[in-house]
mmCIF file of the C-alpha atoms, coordinates in Angstrom:
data_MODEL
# 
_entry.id   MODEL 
# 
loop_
_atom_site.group_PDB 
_atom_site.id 
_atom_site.type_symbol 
_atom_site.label_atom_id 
_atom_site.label_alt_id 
_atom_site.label_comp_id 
_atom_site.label_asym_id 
_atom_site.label_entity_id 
_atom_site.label_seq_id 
_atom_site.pdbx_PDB_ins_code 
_atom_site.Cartn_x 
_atom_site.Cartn_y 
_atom_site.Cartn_z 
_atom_site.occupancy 
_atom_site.B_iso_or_equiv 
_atom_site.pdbx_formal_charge 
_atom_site.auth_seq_id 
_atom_site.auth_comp_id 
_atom_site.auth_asym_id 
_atom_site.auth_atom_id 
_atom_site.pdbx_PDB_model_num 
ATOM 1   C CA . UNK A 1 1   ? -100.713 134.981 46.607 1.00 0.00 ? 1   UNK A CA 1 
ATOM 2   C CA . UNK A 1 2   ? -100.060 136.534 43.209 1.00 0.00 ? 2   UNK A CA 1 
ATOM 3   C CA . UNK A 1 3   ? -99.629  134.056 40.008 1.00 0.00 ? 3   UNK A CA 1 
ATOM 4   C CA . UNK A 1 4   ? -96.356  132.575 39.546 1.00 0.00 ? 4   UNK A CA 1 
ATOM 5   C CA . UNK A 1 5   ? -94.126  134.489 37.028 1.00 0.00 ? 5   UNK A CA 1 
ATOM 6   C CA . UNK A 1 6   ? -90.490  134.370 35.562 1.00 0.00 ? 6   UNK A CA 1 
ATOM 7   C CA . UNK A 1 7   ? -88.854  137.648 36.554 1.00 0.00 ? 7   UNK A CA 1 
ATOM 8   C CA . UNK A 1 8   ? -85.401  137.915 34.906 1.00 0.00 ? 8   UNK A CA 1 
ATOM 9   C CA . UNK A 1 9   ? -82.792  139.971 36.394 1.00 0.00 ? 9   UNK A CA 1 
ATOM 10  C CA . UNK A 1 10  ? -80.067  140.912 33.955 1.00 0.00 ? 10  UNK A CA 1 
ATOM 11  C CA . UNK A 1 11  ? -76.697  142.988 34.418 1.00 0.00 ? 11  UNK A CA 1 
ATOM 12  C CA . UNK A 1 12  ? -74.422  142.749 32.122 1.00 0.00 ? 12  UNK A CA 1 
ATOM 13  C CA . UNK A 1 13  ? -73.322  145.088 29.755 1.00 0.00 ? 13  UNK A CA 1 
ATOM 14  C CA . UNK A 1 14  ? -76.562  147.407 30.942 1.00 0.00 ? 14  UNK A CA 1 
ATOM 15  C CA . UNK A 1 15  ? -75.990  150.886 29.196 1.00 0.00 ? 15  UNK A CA 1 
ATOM 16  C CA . UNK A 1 16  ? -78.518  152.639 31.844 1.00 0.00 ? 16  UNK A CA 1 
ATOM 17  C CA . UNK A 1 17  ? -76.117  152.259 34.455 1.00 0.00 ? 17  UNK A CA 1 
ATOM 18  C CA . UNK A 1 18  ? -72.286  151.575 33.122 1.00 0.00 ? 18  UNK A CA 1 
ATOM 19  C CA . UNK A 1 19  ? -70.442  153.079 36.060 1.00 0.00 ? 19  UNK A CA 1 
ATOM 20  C CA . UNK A 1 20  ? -71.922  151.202 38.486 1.00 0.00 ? 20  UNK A CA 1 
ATOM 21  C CA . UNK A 1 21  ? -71.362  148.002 36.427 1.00 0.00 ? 21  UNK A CA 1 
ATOM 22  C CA . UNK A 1 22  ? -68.284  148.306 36.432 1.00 0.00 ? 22  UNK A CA 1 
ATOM 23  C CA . UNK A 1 23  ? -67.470  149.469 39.480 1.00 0.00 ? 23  UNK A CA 1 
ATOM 24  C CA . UNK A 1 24  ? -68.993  146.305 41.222 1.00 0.00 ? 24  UNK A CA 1 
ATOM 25  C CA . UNK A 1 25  ? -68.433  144.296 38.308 1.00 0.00 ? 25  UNK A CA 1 
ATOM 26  C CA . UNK A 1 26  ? -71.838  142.344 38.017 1.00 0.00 ? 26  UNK A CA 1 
ATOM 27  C CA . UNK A 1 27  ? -72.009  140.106 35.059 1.00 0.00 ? 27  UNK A CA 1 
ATOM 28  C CA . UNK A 1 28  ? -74.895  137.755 35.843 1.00 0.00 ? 28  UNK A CA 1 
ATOM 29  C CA . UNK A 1 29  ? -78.749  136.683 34.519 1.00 0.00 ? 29  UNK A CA 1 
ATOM 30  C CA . UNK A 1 30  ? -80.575  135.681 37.200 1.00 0.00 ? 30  UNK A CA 1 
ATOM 31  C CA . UNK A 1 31  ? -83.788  133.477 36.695 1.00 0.00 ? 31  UNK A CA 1 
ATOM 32  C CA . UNK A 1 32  ? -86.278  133.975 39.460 1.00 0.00 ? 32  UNK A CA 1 
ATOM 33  C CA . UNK A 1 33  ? -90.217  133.187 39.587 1.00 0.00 ? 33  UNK A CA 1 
ATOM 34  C CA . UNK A 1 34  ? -92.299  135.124 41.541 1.00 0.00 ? 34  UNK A CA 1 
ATOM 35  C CA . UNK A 1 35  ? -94.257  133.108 44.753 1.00 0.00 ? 35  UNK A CA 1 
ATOM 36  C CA . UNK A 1 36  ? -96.292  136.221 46.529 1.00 0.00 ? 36  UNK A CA 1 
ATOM 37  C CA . UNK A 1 37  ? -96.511  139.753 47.864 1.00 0.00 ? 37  UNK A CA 1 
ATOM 38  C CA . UNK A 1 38  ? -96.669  140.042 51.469 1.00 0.00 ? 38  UNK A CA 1 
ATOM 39  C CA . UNK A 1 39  ? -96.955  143.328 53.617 1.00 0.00 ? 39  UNK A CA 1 
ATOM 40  C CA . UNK A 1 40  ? -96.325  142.505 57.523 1.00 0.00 ? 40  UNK A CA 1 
ATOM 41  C CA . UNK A 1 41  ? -98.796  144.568 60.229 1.00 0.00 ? 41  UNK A CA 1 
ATOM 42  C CA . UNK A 1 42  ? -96.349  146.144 62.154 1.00 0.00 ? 42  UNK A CA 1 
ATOM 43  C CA . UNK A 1 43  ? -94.694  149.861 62.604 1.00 0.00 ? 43  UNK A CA 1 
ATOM 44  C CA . UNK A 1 44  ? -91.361  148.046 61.821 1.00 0.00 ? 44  UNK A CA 1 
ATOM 45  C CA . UNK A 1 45  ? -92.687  146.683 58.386 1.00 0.00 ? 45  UNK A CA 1 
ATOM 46  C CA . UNK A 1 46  ? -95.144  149.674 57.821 1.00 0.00 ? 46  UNK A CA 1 
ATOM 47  C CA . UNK A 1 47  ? -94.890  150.635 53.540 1.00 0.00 ? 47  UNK A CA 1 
ATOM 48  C CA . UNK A 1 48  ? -92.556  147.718 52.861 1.00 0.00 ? 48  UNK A CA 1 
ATOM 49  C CA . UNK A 1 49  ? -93.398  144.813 50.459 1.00 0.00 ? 49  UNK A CA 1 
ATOM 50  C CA . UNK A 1 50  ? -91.633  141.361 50.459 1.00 0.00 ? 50  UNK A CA 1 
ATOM 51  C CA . UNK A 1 51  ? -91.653  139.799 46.854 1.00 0.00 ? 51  UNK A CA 1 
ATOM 52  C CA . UNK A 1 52  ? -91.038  136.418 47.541 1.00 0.00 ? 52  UNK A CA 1 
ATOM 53  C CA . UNK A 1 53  ? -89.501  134.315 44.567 1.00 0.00 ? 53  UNK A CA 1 
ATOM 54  C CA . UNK A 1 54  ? -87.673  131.167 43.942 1.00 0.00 ? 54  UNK A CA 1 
ATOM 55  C CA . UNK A 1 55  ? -84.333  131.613 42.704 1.00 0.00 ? 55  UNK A CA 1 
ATOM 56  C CA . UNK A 1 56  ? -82.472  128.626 40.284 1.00 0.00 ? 56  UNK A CA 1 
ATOM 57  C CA . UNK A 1 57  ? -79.069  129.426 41.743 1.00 0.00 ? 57  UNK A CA 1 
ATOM 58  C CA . UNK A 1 58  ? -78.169  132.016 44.629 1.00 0.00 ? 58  UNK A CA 1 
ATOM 59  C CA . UNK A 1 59  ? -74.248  131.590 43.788 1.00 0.00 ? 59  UNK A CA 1 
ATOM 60  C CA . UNK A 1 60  ? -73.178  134.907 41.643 1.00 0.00 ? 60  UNK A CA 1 
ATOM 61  C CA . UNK A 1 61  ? -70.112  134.996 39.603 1.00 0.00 ? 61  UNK A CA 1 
ATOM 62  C CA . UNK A 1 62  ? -68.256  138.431 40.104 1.00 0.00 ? 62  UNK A CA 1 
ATOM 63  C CA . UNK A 1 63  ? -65.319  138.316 37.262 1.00 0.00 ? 63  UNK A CA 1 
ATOM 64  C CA . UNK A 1 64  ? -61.937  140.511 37.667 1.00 0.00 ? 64  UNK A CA 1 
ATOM 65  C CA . UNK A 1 65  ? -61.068  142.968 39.574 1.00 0.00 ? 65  UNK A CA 1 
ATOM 66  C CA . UNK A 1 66  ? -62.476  141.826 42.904 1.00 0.00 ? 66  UNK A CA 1 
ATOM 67  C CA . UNK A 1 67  ? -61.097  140.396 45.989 1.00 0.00 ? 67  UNK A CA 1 
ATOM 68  C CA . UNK A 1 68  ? -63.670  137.738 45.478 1.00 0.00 ? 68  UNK A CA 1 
ATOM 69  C CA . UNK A 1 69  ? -65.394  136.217 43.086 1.00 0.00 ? 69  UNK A CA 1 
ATOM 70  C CA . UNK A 1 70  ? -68.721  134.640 44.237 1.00 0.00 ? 70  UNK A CA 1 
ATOM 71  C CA . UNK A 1 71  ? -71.615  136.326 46.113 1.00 0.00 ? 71  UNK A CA 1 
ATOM 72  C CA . UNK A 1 72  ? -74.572  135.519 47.351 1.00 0.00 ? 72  UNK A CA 1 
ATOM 73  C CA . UNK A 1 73  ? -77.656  138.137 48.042 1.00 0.00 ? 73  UNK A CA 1 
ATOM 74  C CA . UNK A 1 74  ? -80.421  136.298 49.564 1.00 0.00 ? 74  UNK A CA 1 
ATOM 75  C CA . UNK A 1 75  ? -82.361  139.573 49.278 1.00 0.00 ? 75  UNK A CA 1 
ATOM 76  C CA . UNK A 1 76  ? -82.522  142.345 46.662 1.00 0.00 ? 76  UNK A CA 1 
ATOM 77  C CA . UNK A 1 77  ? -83.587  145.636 47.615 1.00 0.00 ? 77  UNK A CA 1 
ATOM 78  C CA . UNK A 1 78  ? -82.839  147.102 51.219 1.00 0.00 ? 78  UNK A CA 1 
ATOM 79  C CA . UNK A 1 79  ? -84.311  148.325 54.122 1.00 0.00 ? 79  UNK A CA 1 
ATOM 80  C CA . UNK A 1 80  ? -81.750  150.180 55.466 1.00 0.00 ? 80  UNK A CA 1 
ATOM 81  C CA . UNK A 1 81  ? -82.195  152.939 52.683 1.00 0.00 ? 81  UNK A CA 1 
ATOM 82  C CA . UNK A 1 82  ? -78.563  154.307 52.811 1.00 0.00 ? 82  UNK A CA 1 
ATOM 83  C CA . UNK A 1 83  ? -78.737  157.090 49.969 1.00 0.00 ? 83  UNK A CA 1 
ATOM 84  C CA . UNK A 1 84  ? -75.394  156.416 48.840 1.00 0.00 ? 84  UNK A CA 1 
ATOM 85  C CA . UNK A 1 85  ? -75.567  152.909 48.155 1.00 0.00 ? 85  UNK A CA 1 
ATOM 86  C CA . UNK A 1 86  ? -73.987  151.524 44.965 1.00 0.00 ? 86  UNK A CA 1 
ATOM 87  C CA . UNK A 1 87  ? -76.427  148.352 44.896 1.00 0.00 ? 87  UNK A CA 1 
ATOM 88  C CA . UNK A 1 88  ? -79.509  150.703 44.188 1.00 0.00 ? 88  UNK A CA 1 
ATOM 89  C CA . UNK A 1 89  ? -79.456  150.762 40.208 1.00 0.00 ? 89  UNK A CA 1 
ATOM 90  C CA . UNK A 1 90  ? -79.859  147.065 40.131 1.00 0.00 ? 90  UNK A CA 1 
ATOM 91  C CA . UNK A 1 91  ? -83.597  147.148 41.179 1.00 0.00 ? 91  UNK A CA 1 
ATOM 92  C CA . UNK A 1 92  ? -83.734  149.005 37.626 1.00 0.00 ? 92  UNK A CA 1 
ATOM 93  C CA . UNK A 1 93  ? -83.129  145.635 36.282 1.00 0.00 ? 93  UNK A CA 1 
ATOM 94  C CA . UNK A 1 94  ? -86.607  144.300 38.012 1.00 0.00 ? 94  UNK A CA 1 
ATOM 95  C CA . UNK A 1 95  ? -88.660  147.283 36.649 1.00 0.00 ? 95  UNK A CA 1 
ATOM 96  C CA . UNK A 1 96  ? -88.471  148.468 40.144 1.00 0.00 ? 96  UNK A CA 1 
ATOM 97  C CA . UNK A 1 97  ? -86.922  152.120 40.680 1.00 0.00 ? 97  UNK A CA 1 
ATOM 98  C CA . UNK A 1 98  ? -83.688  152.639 42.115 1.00 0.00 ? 98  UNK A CA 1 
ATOM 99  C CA . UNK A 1 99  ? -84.906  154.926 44.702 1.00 0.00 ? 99  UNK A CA 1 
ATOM 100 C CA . UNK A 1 100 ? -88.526  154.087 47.074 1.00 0.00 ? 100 UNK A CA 1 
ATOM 101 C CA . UNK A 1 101 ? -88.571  150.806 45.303 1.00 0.00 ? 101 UNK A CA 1 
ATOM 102 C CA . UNK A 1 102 ? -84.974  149.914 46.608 1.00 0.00 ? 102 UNK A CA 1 
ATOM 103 C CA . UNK A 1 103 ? -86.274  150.730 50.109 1.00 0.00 ? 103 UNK A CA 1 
ATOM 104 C CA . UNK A 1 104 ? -89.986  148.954 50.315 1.00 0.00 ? 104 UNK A CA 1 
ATOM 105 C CA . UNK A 1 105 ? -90.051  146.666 47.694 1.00 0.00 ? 105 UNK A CA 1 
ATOM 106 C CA . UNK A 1 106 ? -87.672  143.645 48.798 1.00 0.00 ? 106 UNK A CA 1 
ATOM 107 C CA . UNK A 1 107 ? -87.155  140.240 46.713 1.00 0.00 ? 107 UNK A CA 1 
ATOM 108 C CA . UNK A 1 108 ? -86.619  137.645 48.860 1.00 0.00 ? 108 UNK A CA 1 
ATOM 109 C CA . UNK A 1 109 ? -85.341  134.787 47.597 1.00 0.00 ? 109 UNK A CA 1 
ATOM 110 C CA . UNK A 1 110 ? -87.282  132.141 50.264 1.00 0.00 ? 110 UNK A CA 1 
ATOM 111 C CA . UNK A 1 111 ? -85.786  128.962 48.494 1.00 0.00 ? 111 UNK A CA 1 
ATOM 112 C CA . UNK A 1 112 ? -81.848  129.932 49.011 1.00 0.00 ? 112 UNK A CA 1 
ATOM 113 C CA . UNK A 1 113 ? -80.484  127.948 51.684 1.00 0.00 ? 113 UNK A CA 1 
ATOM 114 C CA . UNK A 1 114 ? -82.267  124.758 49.394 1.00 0.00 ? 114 UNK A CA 1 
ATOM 115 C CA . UNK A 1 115 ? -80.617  126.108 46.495 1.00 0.00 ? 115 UNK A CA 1 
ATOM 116 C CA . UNK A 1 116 ? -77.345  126.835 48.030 1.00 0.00 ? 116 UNK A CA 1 
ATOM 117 C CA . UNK A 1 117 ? -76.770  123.640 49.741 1.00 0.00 ? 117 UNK A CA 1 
ATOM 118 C CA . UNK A 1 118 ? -77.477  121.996 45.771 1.00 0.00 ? 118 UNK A CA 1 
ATOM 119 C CA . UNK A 1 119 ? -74.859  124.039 44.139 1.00 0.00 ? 119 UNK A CA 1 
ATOM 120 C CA . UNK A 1 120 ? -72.419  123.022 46.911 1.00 0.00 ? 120 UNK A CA 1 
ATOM 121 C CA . UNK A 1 121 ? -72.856  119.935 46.463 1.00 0.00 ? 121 UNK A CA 1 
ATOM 122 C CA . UNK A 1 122 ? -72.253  119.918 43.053 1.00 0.00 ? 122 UNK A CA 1 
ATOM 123 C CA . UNK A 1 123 ? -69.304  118.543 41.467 1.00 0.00 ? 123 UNK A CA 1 
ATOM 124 C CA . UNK A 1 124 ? -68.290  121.278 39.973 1.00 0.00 ? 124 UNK A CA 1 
ATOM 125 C CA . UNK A 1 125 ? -67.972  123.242 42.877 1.00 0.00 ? 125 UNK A CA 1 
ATOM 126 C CA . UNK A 1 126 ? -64.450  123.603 43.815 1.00 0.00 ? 126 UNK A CA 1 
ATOM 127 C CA . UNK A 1 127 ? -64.531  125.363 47.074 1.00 0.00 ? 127 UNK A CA 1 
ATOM 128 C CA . UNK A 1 128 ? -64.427  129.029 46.196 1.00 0.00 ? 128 UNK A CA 1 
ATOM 129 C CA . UNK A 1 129 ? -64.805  131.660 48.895 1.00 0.00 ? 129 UNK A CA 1 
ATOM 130 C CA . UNK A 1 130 ? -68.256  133.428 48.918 1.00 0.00 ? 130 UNK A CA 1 
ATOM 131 C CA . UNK A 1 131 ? -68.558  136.841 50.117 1.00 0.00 ? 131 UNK A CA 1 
ATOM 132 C CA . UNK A 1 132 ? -72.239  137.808 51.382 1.00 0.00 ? 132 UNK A CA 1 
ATOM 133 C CA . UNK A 1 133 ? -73.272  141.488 51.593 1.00 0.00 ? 133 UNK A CA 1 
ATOM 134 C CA . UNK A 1 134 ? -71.749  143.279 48.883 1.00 0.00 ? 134 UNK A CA 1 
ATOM 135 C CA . UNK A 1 135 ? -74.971  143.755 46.817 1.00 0.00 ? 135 UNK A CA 1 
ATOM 136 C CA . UNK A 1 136 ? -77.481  144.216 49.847 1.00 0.00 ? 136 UNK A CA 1 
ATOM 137 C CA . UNK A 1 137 ? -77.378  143.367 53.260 1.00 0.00 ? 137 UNK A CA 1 
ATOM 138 C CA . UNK A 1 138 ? -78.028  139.890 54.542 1.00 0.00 ? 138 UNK A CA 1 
ATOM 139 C CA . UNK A 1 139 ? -79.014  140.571 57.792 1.00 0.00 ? 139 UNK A CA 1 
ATOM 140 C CA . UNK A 1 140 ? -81.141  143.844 57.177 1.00 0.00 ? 140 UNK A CA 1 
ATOM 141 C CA . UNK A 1 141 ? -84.877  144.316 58.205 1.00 0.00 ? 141 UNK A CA 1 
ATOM 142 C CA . UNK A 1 142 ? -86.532  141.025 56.599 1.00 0.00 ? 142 UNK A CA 1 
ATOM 143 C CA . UNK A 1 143 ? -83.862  138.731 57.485 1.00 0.00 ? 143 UNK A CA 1 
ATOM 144 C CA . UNK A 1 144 ? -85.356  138.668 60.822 1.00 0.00 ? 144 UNK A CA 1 
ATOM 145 C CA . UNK A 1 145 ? -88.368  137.446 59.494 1.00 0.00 ? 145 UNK A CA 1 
ATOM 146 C CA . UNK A 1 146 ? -87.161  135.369 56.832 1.00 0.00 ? 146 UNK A CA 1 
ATOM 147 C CA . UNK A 1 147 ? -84.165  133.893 58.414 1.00 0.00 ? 147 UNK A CA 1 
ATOM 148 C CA . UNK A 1 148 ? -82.586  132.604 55.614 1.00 0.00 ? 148 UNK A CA 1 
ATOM 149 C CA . UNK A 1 149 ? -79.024  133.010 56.667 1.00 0.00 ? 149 UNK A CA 1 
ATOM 150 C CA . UNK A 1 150 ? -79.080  130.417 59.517 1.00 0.00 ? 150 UNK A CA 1 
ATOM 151 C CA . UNK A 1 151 ? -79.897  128.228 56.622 1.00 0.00 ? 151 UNK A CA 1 
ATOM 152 C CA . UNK A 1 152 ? -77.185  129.514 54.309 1.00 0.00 ? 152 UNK A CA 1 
ATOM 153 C CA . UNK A 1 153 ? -74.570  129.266 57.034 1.00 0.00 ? 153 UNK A CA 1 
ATOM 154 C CA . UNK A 1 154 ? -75.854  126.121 57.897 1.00 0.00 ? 154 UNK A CA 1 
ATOM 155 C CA . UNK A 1 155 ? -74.899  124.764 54.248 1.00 0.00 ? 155 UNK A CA 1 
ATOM 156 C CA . UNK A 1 156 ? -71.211  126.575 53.819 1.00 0.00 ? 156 UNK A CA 1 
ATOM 157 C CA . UNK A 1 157 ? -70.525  124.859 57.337 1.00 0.00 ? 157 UNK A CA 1 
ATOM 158 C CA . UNK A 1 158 ? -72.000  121.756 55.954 1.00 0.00 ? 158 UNK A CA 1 
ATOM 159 C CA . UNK A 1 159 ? -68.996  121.907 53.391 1.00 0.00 ? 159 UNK A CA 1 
ATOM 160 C CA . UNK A 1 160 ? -66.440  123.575 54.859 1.00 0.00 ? 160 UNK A CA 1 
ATOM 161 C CA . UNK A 1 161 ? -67.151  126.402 52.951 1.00 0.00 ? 161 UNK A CA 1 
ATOM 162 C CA . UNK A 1 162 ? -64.902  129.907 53.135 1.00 0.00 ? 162 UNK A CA 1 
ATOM 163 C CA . UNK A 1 163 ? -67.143  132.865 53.024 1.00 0.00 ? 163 UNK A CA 1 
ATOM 164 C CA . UNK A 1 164 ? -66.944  136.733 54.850 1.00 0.00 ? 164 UNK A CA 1 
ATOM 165 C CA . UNK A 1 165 ? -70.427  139.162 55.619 1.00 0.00 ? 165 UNK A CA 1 
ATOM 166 C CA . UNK A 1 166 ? -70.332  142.617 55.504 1.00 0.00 ? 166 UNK A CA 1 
ATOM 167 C CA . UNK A 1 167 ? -73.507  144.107 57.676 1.00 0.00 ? 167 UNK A CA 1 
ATOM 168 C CA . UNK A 1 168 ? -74.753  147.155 59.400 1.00 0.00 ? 168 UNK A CA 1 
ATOM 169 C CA . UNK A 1 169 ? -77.247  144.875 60.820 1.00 0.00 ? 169 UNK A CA 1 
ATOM 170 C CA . UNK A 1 170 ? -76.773  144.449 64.594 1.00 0.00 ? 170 UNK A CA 1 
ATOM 171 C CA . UNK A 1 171 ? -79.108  140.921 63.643 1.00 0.00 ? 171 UNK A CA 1 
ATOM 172 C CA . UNK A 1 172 ? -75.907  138.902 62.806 1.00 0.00 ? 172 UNK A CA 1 
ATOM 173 C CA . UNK A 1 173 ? -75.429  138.383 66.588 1.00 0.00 ? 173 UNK A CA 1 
ATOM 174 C CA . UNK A 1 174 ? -78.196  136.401 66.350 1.00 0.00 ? 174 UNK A CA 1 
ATOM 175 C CA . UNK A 1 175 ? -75.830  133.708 64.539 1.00 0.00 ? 175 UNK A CA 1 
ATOM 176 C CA . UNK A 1 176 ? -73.083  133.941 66.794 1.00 0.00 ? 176 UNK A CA 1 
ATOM 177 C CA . UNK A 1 177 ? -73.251  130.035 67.150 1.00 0.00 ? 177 UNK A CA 1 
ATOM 178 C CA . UNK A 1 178 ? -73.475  128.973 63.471 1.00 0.00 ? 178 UNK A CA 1 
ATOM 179 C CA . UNK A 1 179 ? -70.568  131.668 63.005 1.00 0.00 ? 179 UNK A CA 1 
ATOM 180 C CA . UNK A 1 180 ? -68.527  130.095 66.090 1.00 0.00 ? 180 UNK A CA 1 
ATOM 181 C CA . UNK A 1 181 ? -68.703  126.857 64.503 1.00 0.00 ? 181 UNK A CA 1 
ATOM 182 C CA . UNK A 1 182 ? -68.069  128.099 60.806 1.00 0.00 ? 182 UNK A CA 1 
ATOM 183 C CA . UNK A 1 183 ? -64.821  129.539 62.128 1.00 0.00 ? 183 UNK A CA 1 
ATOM 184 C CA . UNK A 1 184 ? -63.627  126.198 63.247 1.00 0.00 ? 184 UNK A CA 1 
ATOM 185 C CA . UNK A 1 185 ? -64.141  124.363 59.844 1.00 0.00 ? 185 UNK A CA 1 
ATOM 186 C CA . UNK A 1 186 ? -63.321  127.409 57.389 1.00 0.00 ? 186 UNK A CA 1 
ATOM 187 C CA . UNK A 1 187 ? -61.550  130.113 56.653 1.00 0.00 ? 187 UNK A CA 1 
ATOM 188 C CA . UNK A 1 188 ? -64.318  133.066 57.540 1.00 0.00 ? 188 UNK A CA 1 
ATOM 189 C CA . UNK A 1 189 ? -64.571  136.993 58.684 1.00 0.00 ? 189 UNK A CA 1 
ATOM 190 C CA . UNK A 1 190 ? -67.432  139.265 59.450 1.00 0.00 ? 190 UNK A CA 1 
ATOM 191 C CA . UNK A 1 191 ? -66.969  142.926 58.877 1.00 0.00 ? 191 UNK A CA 1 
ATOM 192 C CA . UNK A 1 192 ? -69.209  146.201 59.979 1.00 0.00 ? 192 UNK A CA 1 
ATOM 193 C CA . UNK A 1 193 ? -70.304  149.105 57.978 1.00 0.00 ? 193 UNK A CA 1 
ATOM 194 C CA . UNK A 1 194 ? -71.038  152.081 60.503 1.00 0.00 ? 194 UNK A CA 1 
ATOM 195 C CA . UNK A 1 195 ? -72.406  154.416 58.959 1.00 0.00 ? 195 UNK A CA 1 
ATOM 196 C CA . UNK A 1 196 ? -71.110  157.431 61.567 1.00 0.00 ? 196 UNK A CA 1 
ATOM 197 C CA . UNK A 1 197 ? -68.560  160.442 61.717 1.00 0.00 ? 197 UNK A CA 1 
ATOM 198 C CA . UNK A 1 198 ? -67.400  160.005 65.025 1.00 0.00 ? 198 UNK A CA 1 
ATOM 199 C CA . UNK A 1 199 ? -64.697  157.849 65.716 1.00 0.00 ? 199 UNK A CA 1 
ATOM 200 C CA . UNK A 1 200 ? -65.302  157.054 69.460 1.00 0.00 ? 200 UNK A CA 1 
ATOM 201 C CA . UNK A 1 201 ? -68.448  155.088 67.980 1.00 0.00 ? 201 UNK A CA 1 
ATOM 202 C CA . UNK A 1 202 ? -66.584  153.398 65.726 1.00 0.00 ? 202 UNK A CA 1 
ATOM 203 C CA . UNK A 1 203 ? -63.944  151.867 68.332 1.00 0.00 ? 203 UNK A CA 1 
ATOM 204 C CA . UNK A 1 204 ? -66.966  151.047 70.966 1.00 0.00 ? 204 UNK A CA 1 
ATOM 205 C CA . UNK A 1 205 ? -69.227  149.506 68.292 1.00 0.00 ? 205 UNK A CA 1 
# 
């Protein structure tokens, strides 16, 4: 267990990284405090550090240009290590680098399905559709130790909630009930990212 810290997370208007800015338009500050630092025993885990934190809100406001405008990444950082993906510069934001770090060093926010089910509950929420995956992916690596998206799915079916997942993570099928029963109070969708040439795989996959 480390000591409990404030890390801030901060993109807006970040000069490092413009292009990729405003190609995903993030506009956001993000308060988090740091829990621990655990490393898991096995070859599946091997070199990769969970940074678990509390978040104060998980729901992100995306503005313009989208064709959504609230996310939620229950992780930041990811496992699957695609080179080309966009997310990357925003571990620059935790003093983390946007290239090994992105890959090992995941922040898991362990408190989101608590937080989530809060904000929905809120007054002020007016039934928006959240889109999940667009930063990182919810179901890579560590969601299968963490599980925090049969919570989260748990709490947009609790309120009727719209929301759509884009994954590469085979783990989704994991929440084929909670999804069954999402799609029969809300609007919902669940898209795949192969990442292969051939087409054949695409159509069988």
């Amino acid at each position: 267990m480390v000591p409990r810290s404030l890390v801030p997370y901060t993109c807006a208007a970040d000069l490092r990284h413009p292009n990729v800015c405003s190609r995903v338009h993030l506009e956001m500050t993000e308060q988090m405090f740091e829990l621990a630092r655990r490393t898991f025993d096995t070859p599946e885990f091997r070199g990769i550090t969970c940074i678990e934190v509390e978040a104060r809100s998980v729901i992100n406001k995306v503005p313009g240009g989208m064709p959504f405008d609230r996310t939620i990444n229950p992780y930041r950082g990811c496992t699957h290590a695609c080179v080309y993906c966009f997310a990357r510069p925003t571990h620059t934001y935790l003093d983390m680098d946007a290239g090994r770090d992105f890959e090992t060093k995941i922040v898991v926010k362990v408190n989101a399905p608590e937080v989530l089910a809060r904000e929905l509950a809120s007054r002020r929420w007016k039934g928006e559709h959240i889109a999940m995956g667009t930063g990182t992916d919810p179901y890579q690596r560590v969601e299968g130790r963490y599980r925090l998206m049969r919570g989260i799915l748990s709490a947009l079916i609790a309120r009727r909630n719209p929301f759509s997942i884009l994954t590469k993570g085979t783990l989704i099928l994991r929440d084929i009930d909670l999804l069954t029963e999402a799609a029969s109070v809300a609007t919902i969708s669940a898209a795949f990212s192969i990442g292969m040439m051939d087409e054949d795989v695409w159509r069988k996959t």
